[in-house]
Biopython code that builds the backbone (N, CA, C, O; Angstrom):
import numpy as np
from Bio.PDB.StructureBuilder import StructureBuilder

atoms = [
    (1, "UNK", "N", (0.849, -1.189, 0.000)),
    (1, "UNK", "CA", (0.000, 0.000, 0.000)),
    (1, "UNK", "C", (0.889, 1.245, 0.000)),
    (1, "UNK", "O", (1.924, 1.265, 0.666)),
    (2, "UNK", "N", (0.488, 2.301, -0.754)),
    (2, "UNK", "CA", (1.497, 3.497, -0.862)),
    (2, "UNK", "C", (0.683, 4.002, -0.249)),
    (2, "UNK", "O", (-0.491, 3.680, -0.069)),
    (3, "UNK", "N", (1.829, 5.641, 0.465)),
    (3, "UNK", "CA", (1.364, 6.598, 1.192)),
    (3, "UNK", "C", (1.682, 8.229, 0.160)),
    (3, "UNK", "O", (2.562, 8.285, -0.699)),
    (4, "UNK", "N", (1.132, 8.926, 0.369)),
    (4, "UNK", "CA", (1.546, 10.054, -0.570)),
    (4, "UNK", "C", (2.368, 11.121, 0.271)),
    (4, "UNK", "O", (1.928, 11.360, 1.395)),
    (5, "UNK", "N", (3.337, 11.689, -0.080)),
    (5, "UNK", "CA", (4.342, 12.332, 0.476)),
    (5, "UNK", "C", (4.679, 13.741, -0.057)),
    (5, "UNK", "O", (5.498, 14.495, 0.469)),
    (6, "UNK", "N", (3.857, 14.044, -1.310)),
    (6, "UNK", "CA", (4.406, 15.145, -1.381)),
    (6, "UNK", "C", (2.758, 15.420, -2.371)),
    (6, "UNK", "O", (1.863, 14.642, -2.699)),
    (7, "UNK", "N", (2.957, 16.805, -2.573)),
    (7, "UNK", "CA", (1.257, 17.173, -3.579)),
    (7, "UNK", "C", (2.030, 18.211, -4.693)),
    (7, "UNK", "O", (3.170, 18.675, -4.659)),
    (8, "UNK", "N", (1.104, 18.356, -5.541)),
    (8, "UNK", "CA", (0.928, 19.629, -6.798)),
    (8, "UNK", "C", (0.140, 20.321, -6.563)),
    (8, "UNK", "O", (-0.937, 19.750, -6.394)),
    (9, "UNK", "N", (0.112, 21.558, -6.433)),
    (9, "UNK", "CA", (-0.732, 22.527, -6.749)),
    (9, "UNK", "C", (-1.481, 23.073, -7.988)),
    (9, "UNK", "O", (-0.948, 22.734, -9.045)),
    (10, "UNK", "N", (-2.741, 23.944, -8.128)),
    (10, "UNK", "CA", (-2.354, 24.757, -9.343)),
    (10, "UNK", "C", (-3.009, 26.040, -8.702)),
    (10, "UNK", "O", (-3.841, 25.914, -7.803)),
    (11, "UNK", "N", (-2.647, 27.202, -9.147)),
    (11, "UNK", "CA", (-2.880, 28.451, -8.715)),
    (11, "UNK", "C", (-3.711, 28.874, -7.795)),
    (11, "UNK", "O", (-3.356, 29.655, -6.911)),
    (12, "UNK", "N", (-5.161, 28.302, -7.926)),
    (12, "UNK", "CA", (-6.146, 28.087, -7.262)),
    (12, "UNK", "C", (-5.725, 27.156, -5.947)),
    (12, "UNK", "O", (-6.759, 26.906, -5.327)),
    (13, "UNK", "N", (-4.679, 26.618, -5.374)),
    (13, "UNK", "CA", (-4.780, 25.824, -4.475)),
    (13, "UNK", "C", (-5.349, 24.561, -4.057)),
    (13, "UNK", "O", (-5.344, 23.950, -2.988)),
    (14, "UNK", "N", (-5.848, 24.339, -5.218)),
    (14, "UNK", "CA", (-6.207, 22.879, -5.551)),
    (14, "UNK", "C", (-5.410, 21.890, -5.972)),
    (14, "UNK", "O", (-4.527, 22.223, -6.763)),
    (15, "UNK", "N", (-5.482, 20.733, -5.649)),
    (15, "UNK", "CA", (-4.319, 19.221, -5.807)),
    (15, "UNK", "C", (-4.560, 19.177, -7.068)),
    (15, "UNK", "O", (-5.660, 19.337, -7.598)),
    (16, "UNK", "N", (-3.733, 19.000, -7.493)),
    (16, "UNK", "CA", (-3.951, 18.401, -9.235)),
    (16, "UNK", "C", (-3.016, 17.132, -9.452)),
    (16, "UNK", "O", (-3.099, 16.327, -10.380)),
    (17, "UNK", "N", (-2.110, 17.126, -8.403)),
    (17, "UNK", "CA", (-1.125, 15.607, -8.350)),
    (17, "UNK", "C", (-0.577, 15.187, -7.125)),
    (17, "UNK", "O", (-0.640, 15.843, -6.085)),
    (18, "UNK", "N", (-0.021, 14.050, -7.259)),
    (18, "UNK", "CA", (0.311, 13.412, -6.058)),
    (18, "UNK", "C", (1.602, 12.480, -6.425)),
    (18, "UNK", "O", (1.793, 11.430, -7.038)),
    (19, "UNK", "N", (2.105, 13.097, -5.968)),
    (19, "UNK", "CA", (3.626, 11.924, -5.210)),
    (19, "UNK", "C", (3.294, 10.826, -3.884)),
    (19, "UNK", "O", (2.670, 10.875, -2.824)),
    (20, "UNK", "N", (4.089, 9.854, -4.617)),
    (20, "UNK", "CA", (3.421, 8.529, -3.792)),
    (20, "UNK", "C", (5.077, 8.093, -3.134)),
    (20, "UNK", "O", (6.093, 8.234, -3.815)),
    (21, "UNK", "N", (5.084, 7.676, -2.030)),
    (21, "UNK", "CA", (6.368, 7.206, -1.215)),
    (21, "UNK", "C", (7.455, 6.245, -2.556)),
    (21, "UNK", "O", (8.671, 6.055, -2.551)),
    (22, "UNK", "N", (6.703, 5.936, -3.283)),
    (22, "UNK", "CA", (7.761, 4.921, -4.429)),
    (22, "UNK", "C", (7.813, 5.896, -5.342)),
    (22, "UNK", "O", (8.043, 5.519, -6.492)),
    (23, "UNK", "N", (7.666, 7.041, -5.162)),
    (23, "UNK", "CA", (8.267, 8.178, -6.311)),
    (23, "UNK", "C", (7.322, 8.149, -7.321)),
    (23, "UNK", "O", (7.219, 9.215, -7.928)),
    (24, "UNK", "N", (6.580, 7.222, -7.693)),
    (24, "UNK", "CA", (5.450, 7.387, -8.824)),
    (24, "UNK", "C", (4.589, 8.739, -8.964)),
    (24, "UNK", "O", (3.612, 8.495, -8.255)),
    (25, "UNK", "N", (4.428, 9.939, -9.454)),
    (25, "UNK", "CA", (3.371, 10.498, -9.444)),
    (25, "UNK", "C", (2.019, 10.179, -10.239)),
    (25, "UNK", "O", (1.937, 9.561, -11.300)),
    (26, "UNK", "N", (0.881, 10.791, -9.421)),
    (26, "UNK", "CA", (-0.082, 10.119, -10.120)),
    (26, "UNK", "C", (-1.548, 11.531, -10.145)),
    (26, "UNK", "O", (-1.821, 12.249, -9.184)),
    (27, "UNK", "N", (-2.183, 11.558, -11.398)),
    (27, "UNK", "CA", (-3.179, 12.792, -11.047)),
    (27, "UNK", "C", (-4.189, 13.042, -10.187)),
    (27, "UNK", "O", (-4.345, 11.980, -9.585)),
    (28, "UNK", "N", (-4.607, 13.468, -9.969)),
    (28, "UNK", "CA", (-5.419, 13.561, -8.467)),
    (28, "UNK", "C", (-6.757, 12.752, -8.512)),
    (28, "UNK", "O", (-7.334, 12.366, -7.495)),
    (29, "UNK", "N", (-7.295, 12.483, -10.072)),
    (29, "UNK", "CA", (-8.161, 11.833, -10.643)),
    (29, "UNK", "C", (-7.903, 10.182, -10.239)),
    (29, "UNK", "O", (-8.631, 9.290, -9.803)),
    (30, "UNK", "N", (-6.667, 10.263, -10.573)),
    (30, "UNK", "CA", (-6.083, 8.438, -10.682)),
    (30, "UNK", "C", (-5.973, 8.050, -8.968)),
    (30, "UNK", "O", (-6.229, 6.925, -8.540)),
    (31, "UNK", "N", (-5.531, 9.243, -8.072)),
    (31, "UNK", "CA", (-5.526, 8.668, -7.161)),
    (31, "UNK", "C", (-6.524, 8.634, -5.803)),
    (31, "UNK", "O", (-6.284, 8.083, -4.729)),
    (32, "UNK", "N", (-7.619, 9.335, -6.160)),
    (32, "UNK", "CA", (-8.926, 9.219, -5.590)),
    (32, "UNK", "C", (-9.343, 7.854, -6.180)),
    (32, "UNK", "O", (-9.653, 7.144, -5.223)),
    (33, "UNK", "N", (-9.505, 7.076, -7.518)),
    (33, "UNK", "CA", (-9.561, 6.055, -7.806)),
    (33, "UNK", "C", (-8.551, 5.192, -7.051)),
    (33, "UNK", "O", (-9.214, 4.230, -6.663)),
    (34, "UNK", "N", (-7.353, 5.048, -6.664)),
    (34, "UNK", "CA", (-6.876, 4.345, -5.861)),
    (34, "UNK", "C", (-6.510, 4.358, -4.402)),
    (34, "UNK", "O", (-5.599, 3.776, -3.814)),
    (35, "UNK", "N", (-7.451, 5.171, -3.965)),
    (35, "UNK", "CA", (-7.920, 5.239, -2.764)),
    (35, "UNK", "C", (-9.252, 4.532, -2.732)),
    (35, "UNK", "O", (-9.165, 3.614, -1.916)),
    (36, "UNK", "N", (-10.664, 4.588, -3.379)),
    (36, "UNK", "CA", (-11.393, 4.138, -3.434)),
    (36, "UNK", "C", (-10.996, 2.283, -3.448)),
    (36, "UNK", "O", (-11.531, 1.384, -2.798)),
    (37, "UNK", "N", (-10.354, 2.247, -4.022)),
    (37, "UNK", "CA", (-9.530, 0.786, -3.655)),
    (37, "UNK", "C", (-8.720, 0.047, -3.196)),
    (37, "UNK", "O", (-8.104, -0.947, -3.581)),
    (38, "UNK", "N", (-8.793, 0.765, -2.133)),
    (38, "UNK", "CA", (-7.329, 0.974, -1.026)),
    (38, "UNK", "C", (-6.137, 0.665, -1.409)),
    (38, "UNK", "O", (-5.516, -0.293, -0.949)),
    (39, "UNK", "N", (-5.681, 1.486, -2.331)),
    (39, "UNK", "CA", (-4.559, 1.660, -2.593)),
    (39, "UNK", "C", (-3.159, 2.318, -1.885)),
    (39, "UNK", "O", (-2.001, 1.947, -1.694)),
    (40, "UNK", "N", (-3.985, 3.529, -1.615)),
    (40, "UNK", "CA", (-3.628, 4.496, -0.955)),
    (40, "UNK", "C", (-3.915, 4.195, 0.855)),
    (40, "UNK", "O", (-5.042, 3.794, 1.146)),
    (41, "UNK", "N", (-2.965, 4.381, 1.925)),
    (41, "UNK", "CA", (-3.496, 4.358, 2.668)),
    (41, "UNK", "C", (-3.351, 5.655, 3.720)),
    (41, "UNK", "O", (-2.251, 6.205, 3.757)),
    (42, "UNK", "N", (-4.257, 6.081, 4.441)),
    (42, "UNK", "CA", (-4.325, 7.211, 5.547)),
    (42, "UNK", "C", (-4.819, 8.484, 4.445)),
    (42, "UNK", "O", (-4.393, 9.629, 4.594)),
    (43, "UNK", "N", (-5.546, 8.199, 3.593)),
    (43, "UNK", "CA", (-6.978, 8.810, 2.672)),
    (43, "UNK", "C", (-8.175, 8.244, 2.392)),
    (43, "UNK", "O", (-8.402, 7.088, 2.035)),
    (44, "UNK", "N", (-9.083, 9.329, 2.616)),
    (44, "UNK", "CA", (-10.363, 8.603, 2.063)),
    (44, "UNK", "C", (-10.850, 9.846, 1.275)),
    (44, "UNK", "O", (-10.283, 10.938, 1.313)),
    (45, "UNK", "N", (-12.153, 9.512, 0.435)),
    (45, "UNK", "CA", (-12.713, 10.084, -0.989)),
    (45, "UNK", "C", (-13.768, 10.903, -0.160)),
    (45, "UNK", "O", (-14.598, 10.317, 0.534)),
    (46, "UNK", "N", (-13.717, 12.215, -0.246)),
    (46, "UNK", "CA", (-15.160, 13.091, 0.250)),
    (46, "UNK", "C", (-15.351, 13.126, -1.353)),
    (46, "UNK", "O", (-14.698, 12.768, -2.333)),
    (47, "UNK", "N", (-16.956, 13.926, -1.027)),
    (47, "UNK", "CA", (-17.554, 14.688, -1.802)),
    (47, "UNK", "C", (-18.096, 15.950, -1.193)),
    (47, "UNK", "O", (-18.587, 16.112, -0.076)),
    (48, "UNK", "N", (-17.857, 17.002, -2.389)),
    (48, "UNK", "CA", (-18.105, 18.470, -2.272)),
    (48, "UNK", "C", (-19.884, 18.566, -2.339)),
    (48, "UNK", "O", (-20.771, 17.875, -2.841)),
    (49, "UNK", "N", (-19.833, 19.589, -1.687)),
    (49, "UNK", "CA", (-21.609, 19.788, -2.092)),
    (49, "UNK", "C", (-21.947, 20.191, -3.729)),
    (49, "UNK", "O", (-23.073, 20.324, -4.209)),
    (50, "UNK", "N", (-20.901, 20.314, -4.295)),
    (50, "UNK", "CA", (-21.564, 20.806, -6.084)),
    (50, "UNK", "C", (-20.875, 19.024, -6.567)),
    (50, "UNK", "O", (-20.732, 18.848, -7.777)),
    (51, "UNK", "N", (-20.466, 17.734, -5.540)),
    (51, "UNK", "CA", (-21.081, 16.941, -6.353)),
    (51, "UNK", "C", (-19.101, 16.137, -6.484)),
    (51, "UNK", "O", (-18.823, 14.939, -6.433)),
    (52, "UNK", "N", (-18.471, 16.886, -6.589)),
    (52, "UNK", "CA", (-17.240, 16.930, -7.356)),
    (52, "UNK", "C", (-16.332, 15.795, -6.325)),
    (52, "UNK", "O", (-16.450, 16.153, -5.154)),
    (53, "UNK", "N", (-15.581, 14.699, -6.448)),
    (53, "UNK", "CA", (-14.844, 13.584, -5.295)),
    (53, "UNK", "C", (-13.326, 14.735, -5.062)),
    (53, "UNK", "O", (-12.753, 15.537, -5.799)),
    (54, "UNK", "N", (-13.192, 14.419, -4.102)),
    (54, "UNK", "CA", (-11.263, 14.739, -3.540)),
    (54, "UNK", "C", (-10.860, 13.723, -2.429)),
    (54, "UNK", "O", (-11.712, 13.063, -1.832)),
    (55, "UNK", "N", (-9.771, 13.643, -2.224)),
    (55, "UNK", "CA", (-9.196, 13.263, -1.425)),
    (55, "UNK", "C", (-9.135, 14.009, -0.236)),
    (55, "UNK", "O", (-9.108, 15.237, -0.321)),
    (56, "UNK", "N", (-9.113, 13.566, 0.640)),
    (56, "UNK", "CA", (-8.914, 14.390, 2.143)),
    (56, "UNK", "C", (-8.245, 13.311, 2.768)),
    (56, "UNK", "O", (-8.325, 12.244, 2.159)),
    (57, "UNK", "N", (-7.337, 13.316, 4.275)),
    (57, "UNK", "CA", (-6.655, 12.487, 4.919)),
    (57, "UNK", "C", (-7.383, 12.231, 6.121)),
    (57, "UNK", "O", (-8.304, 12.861, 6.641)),
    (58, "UNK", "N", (-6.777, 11.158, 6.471)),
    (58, "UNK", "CA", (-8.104, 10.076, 7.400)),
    (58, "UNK", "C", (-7.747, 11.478, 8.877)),
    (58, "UNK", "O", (-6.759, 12.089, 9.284)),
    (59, "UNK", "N", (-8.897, 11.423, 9.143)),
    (59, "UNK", "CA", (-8.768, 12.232, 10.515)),
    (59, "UNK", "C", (-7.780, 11.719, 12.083)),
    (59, "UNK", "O", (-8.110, 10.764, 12.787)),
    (60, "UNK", "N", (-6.935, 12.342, 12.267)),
    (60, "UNK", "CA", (-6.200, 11.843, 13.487)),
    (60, "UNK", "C", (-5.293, 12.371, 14.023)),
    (60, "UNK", "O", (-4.124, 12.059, 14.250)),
    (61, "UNK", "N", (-6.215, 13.632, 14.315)),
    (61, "UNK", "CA", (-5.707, 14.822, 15.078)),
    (61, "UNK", "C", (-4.243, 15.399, 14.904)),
    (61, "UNK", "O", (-3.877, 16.425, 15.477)),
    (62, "UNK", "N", (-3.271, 14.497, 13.889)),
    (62, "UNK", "CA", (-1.871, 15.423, 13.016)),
    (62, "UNK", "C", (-2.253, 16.260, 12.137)),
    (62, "UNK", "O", (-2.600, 15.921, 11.006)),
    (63, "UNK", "N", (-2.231, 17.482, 12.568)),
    (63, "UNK", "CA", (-2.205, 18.622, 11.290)),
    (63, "UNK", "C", (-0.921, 18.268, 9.661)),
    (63, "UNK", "O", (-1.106, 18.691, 8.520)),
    (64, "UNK", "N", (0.186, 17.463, 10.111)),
    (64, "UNK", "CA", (1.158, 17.348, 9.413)),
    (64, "UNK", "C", (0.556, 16.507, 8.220)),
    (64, "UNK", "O", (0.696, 16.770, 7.025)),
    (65, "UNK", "N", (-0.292, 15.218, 8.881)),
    (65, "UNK", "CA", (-1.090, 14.043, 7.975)),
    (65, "UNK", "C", (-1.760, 14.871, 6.740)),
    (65, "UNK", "O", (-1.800, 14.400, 5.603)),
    (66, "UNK", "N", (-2.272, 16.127, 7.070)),
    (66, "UNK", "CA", (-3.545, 17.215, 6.082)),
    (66, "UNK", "C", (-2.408, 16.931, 4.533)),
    (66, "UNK", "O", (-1.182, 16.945, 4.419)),
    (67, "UNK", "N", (-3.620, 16.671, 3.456)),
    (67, "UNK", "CA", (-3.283, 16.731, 2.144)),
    (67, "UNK", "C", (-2.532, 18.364, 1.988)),
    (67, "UNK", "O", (-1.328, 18.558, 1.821)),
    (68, "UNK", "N", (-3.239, 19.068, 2.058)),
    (68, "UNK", "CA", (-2.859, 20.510, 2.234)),
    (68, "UNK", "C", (-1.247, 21.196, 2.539)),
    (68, "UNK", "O", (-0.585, 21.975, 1.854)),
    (69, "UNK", "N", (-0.913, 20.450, 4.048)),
    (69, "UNK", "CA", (0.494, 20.469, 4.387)),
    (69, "UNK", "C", (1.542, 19.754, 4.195)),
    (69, "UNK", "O", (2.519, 19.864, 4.936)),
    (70, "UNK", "N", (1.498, 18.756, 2.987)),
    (70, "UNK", "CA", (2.739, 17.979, 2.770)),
    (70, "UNK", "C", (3.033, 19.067, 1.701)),
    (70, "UNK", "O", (2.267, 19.931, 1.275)),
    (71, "UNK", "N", (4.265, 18.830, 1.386)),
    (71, "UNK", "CA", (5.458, 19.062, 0.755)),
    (71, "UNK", "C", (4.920, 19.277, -0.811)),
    (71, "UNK", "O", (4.203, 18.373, -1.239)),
    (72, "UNK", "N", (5.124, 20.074, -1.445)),
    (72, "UNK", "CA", (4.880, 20.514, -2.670)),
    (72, "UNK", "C", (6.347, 19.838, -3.431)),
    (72, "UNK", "O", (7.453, 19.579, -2.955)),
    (73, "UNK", "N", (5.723, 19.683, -4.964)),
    (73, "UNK", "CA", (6.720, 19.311, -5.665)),
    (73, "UNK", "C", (6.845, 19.968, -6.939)),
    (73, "UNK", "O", (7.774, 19.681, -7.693)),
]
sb = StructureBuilder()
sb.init_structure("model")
sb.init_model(0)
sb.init_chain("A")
sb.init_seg("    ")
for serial, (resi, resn, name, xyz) in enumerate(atoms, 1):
    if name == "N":
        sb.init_residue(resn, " ", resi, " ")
    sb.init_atom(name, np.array(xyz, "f"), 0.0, 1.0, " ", f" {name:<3s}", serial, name[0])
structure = sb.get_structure()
């Protein structure tokens, strides 16, 4: 199971990619799909109220764990 370690941005502050601990990057599309299949572990798939899936990180009180605060690439 991979963990993601680092994110992409795009201007807006939205994920658009993901770095995975084996260096693979993957689009934010591909890896909400492999979270949905536990691929990914210490994420799970919300949905927005206009409908739209993301990733968010499993809740457990580390601010560091937040998709938001890892490491940009």
């Amino acid at each position: 199971m991979s963990k993601i370690v680092k994110v992409k941005k795009n201007p807006q502050g939205d994920i658009t990619d993901v770095m995975l601990d084996n260096g693979n990057v993957c689009p934010i599309k591909e890896a909400i799909s492999m979270a949905k299949d536990n691929l990914i572990e210490g994420v799970n798939v919300g949905r927005a109220k206009n409908g739209r899936e993301y990733l968010r990180g499993n809740p457990n009180g580390a601010e560091s764990d937040n998709l938001d605060n890892k490491p940009i690439f």
